[in-house]
C-alpha positions in Angstrom: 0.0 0.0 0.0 3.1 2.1 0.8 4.6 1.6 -2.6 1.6 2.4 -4.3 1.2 5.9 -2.8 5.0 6.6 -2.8 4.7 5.3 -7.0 1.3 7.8 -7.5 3.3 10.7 -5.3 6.3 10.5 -7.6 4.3 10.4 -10.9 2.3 13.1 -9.8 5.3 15.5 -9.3 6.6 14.6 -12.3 3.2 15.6 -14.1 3.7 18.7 -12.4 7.5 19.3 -13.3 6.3 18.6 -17.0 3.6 21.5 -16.9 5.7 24.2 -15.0 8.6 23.8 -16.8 7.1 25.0 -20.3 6.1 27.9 -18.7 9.2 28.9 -17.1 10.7 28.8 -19.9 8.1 30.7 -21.6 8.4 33.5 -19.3 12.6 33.2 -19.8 11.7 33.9 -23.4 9.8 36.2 -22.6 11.7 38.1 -20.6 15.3 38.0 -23.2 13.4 39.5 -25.9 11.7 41.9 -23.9 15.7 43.3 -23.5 16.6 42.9 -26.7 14.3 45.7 -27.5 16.2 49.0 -28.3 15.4 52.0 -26.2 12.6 54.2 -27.7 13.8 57.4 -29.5 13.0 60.8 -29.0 11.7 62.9 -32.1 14.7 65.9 -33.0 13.8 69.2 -31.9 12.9 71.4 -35.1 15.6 74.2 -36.4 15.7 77.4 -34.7 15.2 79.6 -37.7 18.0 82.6 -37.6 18.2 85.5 -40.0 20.7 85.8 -42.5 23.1 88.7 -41.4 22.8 91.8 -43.2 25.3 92.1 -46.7 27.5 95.2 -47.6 26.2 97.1 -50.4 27.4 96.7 -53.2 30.3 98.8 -54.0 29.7 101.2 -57.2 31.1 100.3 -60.4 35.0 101.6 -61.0 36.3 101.7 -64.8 39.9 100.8 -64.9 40.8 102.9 -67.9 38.4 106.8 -67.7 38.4 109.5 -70.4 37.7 113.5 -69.9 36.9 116.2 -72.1 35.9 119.5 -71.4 36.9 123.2 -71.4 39.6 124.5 -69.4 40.7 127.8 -68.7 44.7 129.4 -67.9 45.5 132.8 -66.2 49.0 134.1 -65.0 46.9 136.8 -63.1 46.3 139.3 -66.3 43.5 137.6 -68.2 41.8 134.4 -69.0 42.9 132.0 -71.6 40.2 129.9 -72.7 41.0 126.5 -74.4 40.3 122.9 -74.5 41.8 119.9 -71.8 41.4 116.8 -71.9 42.8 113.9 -70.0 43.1 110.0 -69.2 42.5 108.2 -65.5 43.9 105.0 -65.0 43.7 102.7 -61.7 40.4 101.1 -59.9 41.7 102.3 -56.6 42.8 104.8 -53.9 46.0 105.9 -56.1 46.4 106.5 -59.6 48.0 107.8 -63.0 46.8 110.6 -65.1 47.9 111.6 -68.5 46.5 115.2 -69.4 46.8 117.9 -72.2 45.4 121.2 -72.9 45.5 123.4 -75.6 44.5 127.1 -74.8 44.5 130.9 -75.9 46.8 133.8 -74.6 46.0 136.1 -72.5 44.3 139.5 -73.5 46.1 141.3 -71.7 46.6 144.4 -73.7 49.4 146.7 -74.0 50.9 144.5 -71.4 51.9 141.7 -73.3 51.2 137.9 -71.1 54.0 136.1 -70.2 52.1 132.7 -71.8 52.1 134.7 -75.2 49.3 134.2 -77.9 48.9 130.5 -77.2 49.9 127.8 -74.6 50.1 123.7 -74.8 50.9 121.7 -71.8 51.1 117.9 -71.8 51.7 116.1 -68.0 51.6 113.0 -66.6 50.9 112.8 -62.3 49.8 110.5 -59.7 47.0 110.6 -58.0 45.4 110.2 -54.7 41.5 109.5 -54.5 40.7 110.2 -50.8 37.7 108.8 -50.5 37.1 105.6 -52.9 33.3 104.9 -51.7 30.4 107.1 -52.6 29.9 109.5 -54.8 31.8 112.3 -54.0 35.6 111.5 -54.5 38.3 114.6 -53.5 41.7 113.8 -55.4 45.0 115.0 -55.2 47.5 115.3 -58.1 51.1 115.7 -58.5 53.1 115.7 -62.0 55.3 117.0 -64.0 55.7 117.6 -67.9 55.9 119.9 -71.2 54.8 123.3 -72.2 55.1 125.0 -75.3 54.3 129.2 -75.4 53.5 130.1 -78.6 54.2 134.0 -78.8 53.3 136.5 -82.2 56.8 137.8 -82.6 57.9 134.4 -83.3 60.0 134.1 -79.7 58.0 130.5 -78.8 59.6 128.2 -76.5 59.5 125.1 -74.5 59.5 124.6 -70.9 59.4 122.2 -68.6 56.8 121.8 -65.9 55.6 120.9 -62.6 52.0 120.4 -61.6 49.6 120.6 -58.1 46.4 119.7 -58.9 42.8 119.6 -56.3 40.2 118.2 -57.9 36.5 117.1 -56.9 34.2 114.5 -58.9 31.2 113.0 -58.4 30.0 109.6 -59.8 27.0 108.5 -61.1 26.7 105.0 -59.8 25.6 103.6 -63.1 25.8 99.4 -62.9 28.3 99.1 -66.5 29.8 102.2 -66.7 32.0 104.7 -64.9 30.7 108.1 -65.7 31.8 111.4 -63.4 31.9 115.0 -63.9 35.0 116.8 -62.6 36.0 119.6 -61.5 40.1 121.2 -60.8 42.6 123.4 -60.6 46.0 122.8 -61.3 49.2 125.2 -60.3 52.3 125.5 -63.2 55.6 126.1 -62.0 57.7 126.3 -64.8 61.3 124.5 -64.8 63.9 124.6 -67.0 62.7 126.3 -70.2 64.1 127.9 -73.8 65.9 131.3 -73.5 63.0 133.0 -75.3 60.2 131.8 -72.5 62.6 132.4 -69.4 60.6 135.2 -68.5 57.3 132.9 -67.7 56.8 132.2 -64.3 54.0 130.2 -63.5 50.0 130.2 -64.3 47.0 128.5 -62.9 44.4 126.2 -64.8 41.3 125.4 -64.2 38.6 122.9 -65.7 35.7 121.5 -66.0 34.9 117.6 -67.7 33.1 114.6 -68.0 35.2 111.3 -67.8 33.5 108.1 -68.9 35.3 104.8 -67.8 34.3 101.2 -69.4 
């Protein structure tokens, strides 16, 4: 009778080994793949939007290469001698070259004859100073040298040569393709070594007006 309940004891823990262990072993599985899970990601905050900074204007068109034309005007202090200058700007920037020439009238001076005769040529070359490259407005300095020819009517005419001061003032246009200004200057002649016949010339002042185009 003994063995008999000790044989249905055993068998009946066995049945119940043979259920619980399925489940164990469910919940095991349960349980690994529950970790194997990655971690839940977060959505990415949206750009802050930010303004674009603020850009320079742009800077105004400068020719490389400007011509002028326009009357000009020379005095030694007795008269005015009207006459035509002309003249040639090169450089984009603060300091540049000019190559000028005019062609003007003597003086009419009267009885008192003018030292620059009946008729006065100057050609010069100078450097130049722009002193303020942005805007319209641009003051510019000048400082050359060159040749001058007095043309006199008792046929004493002579060559001299020269050295220039100029101060001039221009002001641009600000057009998009093209570099046009309208000048203004005067220029101070000191004359250097010169013919015997025009030794007697001392200086004179120009002045002029133009408009230089520049492409």
């Amino acid at each position: 009778m003994r063995k008999t309940a000790l044989v249905t004891c055993a068998m009946a823990a066995l049945a119940v080994s043979a259920v619980c262990a399925p489940a164990r072993a469910q919940d095991r599985a349960v349980v690994g793949v529950g970790f194997a899970e990655p971690p839940p990601r977060y959505a990415e905050p949206p750009p802050v939007a930010v303004e674009p900074p603020e850009l320079p204007p742009p800077e105004a068109y400068r020719a490389p290469l400007r011509l002028h034309l326009g009357p000009a005007v020379a005095t030694t202090g007795r008269g005015f001698g009207p006459g035509l200058g002309v003249a040639a700007d090169f450089g984009r920037g603060s300091v540049g070259l000019r190559l000028a020439a005019a062609w003007l009238r003597g003086e009419p001076s009267g009885a008192d004859p003018s030292p620059i005769g009946d008729g006065l040529a100057q050609y010069t070359g100078e450097l130049t100073l722009d002193l303020r490259k942005e805007g319209p407005l641009h003051p510019v300095l000048g400082l050359g040298f060159g040749l001058a020819r007095v043309a006199r009517g008792d046929s004493s005419s002579g060559s001299l040569g020269i050295g220039t001061a100029r101060i001039g003032l221009e002001y641009a246009l600000g057009l998009e393709d093209a570099d046009v200004r309208f000048a203004v200057g005067l220029t101070g002649v000191l004359p250097g070594p010169a013919d015997t016949e025009v030794r007697d010339v001392k200086g004179w002042a120009l002045a002029g007006a133009s408009i230089g185009i520049g492409f």
